[in-house]
TORTOR-506015 format. One record per residue (C-alpha): y, x, z; residue number from 0. Coordinates in steps of 0.001 Angstrom, whole numbers, plus 524288, in hexadecimal, padded with zeros to 5 digits. Each point is the difference from the previous one (the first is absolute). Last residue first. Layout:
N
<pt><c2>Y</c2><c1>X</c1><c3>Z</c3><k>NUM</k></pt>
...
This chain:
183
<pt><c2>7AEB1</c2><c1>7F61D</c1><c3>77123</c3><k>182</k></pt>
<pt><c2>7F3D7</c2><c1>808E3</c1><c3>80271</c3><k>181</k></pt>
<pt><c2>807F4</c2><c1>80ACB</c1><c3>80A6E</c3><k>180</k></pt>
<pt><c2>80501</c2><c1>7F3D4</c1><c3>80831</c3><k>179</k></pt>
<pt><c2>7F264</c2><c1>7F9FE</c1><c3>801B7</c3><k>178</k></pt>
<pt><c2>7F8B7</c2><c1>80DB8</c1><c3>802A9</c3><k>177</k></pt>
<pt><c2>80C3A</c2><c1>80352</c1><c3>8088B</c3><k>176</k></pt>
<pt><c2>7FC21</c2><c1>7F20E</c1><c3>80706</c3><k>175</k></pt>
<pt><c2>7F0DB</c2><c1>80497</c1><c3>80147</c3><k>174</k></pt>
<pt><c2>80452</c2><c1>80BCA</c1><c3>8040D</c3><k>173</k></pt>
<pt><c2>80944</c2><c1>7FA21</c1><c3>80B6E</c3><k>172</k></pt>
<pt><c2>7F57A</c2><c1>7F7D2</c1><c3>80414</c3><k>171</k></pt>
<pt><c2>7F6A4</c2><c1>80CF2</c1><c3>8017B</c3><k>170</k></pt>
<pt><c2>7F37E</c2><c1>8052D</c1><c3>7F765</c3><k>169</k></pt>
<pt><c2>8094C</c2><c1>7FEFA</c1><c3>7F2AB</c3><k>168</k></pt>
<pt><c2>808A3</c2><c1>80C10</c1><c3>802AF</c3><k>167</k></pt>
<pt><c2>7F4EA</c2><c1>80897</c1><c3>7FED6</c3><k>166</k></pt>
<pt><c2>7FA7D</c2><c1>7FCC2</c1><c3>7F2A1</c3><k>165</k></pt>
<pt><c2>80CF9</c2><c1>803F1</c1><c3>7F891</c3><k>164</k></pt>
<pt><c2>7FE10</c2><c1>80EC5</c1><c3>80519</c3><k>163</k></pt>
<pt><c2>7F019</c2><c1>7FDA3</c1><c3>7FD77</c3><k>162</k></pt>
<pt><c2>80116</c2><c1>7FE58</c1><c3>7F152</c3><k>161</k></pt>
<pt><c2>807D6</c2><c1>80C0E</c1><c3>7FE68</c3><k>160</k></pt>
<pt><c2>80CC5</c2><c1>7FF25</c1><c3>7FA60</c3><k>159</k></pt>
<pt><c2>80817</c2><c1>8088C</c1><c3>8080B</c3><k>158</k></pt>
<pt><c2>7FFCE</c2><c1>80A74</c1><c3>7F9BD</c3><k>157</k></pt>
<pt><c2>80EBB</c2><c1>8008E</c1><c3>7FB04</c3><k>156</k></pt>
<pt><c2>8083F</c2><c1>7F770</c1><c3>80B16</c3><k>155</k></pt>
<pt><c2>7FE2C</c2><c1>7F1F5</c1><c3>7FC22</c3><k>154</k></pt>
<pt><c2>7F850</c2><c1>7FABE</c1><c3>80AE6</c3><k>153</k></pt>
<pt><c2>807B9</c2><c1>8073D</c1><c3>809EC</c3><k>152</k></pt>
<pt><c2>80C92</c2><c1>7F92E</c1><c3>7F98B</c3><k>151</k></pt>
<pt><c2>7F890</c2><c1>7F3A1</c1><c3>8000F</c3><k>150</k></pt>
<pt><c2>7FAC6</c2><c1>800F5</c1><c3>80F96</c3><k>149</k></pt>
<pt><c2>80E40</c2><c1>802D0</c1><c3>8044F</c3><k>148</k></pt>
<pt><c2>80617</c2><c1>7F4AA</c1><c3>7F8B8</c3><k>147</k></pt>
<pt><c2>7F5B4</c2><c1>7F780</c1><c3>8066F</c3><k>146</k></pt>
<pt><c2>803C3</c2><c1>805D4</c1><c3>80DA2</c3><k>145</k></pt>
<pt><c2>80DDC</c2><c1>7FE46</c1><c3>7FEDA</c3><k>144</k></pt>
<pt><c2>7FDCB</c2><c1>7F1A2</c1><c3>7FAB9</c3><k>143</k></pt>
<pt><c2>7F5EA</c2><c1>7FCD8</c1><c3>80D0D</c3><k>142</k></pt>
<pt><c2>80DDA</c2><c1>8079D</c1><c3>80700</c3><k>141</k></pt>
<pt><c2>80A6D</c2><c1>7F616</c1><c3>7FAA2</c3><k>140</k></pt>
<pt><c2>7F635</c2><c1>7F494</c1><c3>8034A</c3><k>139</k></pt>
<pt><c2>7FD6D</c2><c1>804A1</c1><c3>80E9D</c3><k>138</k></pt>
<pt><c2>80E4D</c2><c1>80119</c1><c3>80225</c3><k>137</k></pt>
<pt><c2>802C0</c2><c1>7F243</c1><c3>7F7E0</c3><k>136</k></pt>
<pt><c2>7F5F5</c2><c1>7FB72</c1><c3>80A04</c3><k>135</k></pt>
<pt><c2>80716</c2><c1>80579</c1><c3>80D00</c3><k>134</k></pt>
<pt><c2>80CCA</c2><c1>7FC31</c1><c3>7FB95</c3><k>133</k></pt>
<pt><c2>7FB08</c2><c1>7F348</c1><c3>80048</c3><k>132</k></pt>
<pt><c2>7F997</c2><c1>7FF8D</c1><c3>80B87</c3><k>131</k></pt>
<pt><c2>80A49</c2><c1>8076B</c1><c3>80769</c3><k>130</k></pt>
<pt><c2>80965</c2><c1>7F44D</c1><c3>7F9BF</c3><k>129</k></pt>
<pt><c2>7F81C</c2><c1>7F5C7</c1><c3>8047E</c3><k>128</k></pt>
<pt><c2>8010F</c2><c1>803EF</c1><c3>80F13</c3><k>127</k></pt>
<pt><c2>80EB8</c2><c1>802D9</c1><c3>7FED6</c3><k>126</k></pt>
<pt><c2>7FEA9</c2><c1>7F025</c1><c3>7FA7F</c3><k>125</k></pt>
<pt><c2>7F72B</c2><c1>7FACF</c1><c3>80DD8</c3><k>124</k></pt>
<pt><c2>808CF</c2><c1>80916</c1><c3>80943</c3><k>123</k></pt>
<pt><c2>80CC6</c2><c1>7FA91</c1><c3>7FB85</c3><k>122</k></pt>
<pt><c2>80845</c2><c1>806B6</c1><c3>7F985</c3><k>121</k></pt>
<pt><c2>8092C</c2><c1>80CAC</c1><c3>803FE</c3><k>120</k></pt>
<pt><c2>80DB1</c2><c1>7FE12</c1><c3>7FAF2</c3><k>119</k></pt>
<pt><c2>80861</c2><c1>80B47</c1><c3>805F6</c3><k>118</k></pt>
<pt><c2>80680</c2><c1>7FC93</c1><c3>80DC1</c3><k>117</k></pt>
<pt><c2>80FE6</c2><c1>800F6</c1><c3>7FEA8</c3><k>116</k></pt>
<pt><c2>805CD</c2><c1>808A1</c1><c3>80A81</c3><k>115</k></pt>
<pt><c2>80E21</c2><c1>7FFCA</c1><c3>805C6</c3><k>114</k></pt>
<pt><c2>7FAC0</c2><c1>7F565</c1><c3>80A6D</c3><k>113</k></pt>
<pt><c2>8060A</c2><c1>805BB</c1><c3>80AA4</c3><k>112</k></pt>
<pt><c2>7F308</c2><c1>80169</c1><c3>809C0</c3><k>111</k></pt>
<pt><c2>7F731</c2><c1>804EB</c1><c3>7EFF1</c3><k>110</k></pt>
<pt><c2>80AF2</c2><c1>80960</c1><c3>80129</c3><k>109</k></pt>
<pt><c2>7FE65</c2><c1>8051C</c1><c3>80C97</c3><k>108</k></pt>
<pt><c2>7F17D</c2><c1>80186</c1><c3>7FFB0</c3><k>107</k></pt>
<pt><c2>80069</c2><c1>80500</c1><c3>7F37F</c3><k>106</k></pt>
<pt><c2>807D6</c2><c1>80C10</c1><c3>80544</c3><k>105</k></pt>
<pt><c2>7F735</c2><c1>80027</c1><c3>80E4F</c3><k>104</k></pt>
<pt><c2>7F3F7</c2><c1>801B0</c1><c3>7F5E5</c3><k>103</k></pt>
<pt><c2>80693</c2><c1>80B10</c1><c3>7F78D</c3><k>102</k></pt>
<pt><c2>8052B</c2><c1>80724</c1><c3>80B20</c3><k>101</k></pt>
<pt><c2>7F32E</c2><c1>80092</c1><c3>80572</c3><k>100</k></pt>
<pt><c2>7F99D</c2><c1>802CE</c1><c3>7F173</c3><k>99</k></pt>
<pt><c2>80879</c2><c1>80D7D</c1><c3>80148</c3><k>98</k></pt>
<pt><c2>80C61</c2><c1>801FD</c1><c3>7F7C9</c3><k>97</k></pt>
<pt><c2>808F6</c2><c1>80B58</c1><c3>801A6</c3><k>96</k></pt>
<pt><c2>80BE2</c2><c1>7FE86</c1><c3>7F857</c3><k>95</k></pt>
<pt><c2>80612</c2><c1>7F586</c1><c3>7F7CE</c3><k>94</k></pt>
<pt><c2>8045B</c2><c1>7F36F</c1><c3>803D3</c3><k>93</k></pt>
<pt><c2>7F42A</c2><c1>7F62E</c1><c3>7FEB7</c3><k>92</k></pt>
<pt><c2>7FC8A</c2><c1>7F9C3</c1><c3>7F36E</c3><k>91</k></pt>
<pt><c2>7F75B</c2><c1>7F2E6</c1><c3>80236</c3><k>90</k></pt>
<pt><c2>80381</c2><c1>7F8B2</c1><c3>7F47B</c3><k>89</k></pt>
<pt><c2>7F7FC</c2><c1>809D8</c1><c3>7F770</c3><k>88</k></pt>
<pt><c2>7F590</c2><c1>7FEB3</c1><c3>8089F</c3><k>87</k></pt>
<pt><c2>7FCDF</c2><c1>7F18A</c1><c3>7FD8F</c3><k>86</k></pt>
<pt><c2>7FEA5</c2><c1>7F828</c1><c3>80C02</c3><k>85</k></pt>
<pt><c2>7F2D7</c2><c1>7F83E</c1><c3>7FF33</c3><k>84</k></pt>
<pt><c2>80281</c2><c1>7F56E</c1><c3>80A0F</c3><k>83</k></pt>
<pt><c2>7F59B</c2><c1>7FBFD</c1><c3>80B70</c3><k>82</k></pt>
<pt><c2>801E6</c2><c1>7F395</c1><c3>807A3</c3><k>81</k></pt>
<pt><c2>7F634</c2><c1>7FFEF</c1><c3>809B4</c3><k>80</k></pt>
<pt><c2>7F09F</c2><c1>7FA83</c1><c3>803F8</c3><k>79</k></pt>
<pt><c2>7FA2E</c2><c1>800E0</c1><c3>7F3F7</c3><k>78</k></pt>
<pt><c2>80838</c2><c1>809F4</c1><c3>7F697</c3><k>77</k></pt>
<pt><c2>7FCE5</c2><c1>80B0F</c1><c3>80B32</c3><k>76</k></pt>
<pt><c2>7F261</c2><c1>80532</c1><c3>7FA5D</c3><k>75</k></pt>
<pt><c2>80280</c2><c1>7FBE3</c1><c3>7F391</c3><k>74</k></pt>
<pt><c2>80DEF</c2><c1>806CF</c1><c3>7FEE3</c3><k>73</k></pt>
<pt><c2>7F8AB</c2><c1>80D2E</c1><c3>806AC</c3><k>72</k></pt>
<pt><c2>7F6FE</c2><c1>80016</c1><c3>7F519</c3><k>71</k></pt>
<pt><c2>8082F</c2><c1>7FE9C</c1><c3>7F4EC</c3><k>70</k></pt>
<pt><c2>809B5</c2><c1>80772</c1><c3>80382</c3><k>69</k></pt>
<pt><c2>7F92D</c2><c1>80CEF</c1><c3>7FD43</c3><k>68</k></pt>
<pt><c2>7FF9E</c2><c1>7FBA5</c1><c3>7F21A</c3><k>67</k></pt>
<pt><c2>80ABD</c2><c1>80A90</c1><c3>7FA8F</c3><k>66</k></pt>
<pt><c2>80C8A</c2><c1>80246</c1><c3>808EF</c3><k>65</k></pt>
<pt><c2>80238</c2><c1>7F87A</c1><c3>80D12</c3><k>64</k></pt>
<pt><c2>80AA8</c2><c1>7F8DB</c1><c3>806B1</c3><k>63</k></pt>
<pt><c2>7FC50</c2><c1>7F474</c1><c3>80A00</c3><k>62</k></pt>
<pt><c2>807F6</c2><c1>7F56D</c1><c3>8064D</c3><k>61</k></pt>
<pt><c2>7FA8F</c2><c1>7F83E</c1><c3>80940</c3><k>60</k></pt>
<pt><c2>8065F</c2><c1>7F236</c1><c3>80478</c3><k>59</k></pt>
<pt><c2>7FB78</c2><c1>7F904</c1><c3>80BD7</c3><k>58</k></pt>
<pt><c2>7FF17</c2><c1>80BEA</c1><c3>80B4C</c3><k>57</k></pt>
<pt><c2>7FA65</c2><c1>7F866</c1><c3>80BD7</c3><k>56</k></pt>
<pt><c2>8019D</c2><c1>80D87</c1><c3>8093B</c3><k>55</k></pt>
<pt><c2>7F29E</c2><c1>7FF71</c1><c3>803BE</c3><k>54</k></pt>
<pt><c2>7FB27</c2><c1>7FB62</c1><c3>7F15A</c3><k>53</k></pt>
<pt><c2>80585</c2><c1>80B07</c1><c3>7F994</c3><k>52</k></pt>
<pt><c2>7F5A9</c2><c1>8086A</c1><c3>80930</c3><k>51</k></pt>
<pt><c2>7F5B0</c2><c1>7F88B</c1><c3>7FB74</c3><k>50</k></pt>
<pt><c2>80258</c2><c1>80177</c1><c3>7F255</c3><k>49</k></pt>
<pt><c2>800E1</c2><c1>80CE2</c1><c3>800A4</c3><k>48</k></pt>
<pt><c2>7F2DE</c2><c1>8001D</c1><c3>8063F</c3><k>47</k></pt>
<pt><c2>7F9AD</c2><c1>7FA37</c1><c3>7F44D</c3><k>46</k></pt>
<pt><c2>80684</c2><c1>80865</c1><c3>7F7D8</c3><k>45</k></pt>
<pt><c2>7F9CD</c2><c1>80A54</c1><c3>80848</c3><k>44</k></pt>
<pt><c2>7F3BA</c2><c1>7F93F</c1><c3>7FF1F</c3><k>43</k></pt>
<pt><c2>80080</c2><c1>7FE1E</c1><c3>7F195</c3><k>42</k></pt>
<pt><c2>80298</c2><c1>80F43</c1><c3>7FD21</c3><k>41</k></pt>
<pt><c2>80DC1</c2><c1>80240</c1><c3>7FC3E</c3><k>40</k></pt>
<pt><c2>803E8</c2><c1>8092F</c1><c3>80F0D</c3><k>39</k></pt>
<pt><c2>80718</c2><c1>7FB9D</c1><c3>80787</c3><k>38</k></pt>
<pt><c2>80F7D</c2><c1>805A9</c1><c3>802FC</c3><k>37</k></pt>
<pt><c2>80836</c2><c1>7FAAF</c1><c3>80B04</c3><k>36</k></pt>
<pt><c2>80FA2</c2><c1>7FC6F</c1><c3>800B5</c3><k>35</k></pt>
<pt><c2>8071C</c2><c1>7F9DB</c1><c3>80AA7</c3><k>34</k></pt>
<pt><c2>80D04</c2><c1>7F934</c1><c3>80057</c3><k>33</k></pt>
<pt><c2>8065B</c2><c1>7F663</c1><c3>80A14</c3><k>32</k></pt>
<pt><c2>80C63</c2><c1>7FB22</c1><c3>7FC2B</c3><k>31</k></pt>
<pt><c2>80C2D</c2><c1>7FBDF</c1><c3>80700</c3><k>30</k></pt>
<pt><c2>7FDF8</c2><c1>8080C</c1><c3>80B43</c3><k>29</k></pt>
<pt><c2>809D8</c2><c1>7FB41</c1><c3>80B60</c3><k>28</k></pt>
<pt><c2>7F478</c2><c1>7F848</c1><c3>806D0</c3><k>27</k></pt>
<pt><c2>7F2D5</c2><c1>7FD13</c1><c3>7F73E</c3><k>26</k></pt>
<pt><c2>80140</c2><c1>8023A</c1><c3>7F17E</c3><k>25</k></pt>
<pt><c2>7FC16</c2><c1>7F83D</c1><c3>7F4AF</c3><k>24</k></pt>
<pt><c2>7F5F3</c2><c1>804E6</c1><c3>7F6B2</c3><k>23</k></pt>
<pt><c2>7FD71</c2><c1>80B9E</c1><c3>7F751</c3><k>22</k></pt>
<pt><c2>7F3BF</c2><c1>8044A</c1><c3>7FB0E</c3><k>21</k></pt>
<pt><c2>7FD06</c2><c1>80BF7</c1><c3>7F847</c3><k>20</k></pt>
<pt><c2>7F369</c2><c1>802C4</c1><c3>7FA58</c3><k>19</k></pt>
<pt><c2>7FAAB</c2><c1>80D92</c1><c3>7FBCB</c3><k>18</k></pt>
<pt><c2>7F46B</c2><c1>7FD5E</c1><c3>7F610</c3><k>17</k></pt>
<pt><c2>7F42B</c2><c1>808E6</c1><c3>7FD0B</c3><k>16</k></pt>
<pt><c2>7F822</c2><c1>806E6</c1><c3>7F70B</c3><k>15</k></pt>
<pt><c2>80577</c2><c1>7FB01</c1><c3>7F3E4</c3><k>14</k></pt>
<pt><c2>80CC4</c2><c1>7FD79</c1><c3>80321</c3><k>13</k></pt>
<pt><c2>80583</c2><c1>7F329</c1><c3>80381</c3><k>12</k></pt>
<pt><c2>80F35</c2><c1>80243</c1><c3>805F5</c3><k>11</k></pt>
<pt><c2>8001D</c2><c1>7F2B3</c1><c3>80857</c3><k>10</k></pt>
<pt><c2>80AC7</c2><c1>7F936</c1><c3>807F7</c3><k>9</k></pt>
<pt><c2>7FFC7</c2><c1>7F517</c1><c3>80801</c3><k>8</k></pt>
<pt><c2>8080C</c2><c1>7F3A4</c1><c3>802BC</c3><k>7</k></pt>
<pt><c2>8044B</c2><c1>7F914</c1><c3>80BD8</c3><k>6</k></pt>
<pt><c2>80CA9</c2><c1>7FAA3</c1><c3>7FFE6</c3><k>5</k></pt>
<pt><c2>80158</c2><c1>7FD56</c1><c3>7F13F</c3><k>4</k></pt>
<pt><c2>80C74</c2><c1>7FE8B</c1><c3>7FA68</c3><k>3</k></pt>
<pt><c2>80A8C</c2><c1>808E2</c1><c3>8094E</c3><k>2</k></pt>
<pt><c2>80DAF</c2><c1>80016</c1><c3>7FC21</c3><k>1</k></pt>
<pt><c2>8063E</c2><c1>80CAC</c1><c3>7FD46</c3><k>0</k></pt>
């Protein structure tokens, strides 16, 4: 198979830690050089894989990971290489006994022939917008929650005392059930 990238890396992000895998040209008969080493997700041991990518002057990192554990390890690394989100579906391994070592060298390899596509990740200024935003319609979905909760307890039998539809009112969510309640 022909060879893409010389020296590229290979990350399976999990949430406690990361096992890399780089692989880079070998010295006498060898024709590559592989190790693998696992750090743990913290920002100093992302910090420290970044470090040790740097030694063997990896230039293209691809990563797999499930969830948002990605997220930190792409930010971490998205500075000084060139990081691709591989998505695990393309990944698929022959079947039997998988461990995250096996995983790493595997991305590794393909991420050297180029038979990966990187996902679309955007830039660091619009992934920052769209936490924001899904951060406000969060907060939005659960201020309705809460005012759906307050009328249902409001309208439970004996429930109408004066001091029930007081209590709300002494906080800025009352005040805005007090609003919501009156139109």
């Amino acid at each position: 198979m022909d060879v893409l990238v010389e020296r590229c890396a290979g990350l399976d992000v999990h949430r406690d830690d990361v096992v890399a895998t780089v692989r880079v040209p070998g010295a006498g008969r060898r024709r590559w050089d592989q190790q693998t080493r696992t750090f743990p997700a913290t920002l100093a041991g992302l910090s420290a894989l970044g470090e040790w990518l740097s030694e063997f002057a990896v230039t293209l990192v691809g990563m797999e990971a499930t969830g948002v554990y990605w997220k930190t390890a792409f930010q971490a690394l998205e500075d000084r290489f060139e990081c691709w989100l591989l998505n695990a579906q393309h990944l698929r391994n022959v079947p039997g006994r998988k461990t995250d070592v096996k995983d790493s060298e595997w991305i590794c390899q393909l991420v050297q022939h180029g038979l990966v596509r990187p996902s679309f990740v955007p830039p660091p200024e619009i992934r920052r917008l769209r936490d924001l935003t899904r951060l406000r319609k969060a907060q939005n979905n659960e201020r309705g929650r809460s005012i759906q909760r307050w009328r249902r307890c409001s309208k439970t039998p004996g429930s109408s005392s004066p001091a029930l539809l007081r209590t709300p009112t002494r906080s800025p969510l009352g005040r805005c059930l007090k609003r919501c309640c009156r139109a």
